[in-house]
Each structure stands twice: as structure tokens, then as C-alpha cells.
C-alpha positions as CSV (number, residue, x, y, z in Angstrom):
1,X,72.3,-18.1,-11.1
2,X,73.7,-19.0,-8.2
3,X,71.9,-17.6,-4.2
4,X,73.1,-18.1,-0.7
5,X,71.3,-17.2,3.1
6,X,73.7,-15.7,5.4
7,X,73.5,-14.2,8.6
8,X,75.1,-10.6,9.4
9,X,76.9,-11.8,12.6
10,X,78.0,-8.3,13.5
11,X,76.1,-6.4,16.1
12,X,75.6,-3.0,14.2
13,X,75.1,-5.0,11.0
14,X,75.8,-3.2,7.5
15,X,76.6,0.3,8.4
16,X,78.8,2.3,6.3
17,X,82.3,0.7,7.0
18,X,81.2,-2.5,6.6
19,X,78.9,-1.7,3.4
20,X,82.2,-0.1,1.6
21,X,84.0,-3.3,2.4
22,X,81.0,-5.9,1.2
23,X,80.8,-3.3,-1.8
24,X,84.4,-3.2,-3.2
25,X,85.0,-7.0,-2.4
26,X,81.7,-7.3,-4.6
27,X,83.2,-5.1,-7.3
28,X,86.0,-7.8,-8.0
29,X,83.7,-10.4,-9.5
30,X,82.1,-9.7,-13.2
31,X,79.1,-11.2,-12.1
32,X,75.9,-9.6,-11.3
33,X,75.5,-9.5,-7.4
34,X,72.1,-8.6,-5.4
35,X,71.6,-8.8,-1.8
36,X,67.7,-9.4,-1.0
37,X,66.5,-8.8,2.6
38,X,62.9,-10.2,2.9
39,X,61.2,-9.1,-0.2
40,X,63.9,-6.3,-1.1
41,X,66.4,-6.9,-3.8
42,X,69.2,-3.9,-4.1
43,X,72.2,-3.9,-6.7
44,X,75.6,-5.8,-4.2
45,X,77.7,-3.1,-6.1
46,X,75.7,0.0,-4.4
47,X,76.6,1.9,-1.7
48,X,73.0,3.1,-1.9
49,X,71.3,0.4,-2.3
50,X,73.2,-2.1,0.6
51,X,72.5,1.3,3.1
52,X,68.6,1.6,1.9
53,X,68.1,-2.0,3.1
54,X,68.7,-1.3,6.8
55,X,70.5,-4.7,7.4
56,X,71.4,-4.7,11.4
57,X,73.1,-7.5,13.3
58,X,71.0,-10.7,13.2
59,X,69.5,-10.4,10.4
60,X,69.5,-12.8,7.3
61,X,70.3,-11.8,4.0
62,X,70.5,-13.4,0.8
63,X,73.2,-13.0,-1.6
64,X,72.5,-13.9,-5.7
65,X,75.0,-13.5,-8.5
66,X,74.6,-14.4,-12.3
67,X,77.6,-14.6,-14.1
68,X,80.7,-15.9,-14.6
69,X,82.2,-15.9,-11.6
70,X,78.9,-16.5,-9.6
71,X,79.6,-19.0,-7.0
72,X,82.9,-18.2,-6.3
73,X,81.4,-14.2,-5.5
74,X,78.9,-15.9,-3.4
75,X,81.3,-17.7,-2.1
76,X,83.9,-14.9,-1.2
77,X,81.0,-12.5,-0.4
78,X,79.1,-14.9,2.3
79,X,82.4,-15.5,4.1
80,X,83.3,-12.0,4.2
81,X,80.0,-11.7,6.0
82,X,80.3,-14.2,8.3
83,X,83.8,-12.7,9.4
84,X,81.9,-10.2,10.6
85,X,83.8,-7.2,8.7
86,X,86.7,-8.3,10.7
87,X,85.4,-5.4,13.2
């Protein structure tokens, strides 16, 4: 298991654009991928659950995946963020 803190740098945070692109780049990894926000824990490969966390700019969220492809989905995943969505 592998777990990394990141900061949404983006000032409206993980709206719906954003959350389908976090979503479908965590679809590409086999592993099992959560994002936790304080004591939350949703399912990285939800729509649903990524929305139902409420993640707005400046906040920090932690990405986990268990697999066999974990770190590199952390990786990939905790860059994406930190891009900012490219918005």
C-alpha cells in the first residue's frame, strides 16, 4: 500500500471537470485507489464518491492505492493534481 498528501492547487478545487479527469486518469492503473479528506475515505474510481467529498481549492487530500501499479498511480495521480487540472 502505498499513500501520498497533496494539495488541490486549483481555486474551485474538485468540481466536475476536474473530478472526470482525476477519475479516468485513475481508471488506467489496476490498483485500488482512494482519496481520503480528513477522516473520509471515497473509492479514486467514483464520480460519486470524489464529488461527495467537497474537495475546494486549498485543501489537502490524501491519495492511497494497493496494487500492482500503486506507486506509479500515486505517482501519476498526485502530479495530475498538482497541475492543477491544467485549467
Amino acid at each position: 500500500m502505498c499513500g501520498k498528501e497533496v494539495k488541490v492547487e486549483n481555486q474551485v478545487g474538485l468540481h466536475a471537470r476536474p473530478a472526470t479527469f482525476f477519475i479516468q486518469k485513475a481508471n488506467e492503473f489496476k490498483s485500488s485507489i482512494w482519496v481520503e479528506k480528513e477522516e473520509r475515505r471515497v473509492n479514486a474510481k467514483s464520480l460519486l464518491g470524489v464529488l461527495s467529498l467537497g474537495i475546494v481549492g486549498g485543501t489537502n487530500i490524501r491519495i492511497i492505492a494497493d496494487g500492482s501499479d500503486e506507486e506509479e498511480a500515486v505517482s501519476s495521480l498526485v502530479e495530475l493534481v498538482k497541475s492543477g487540472f491544467a485549467e
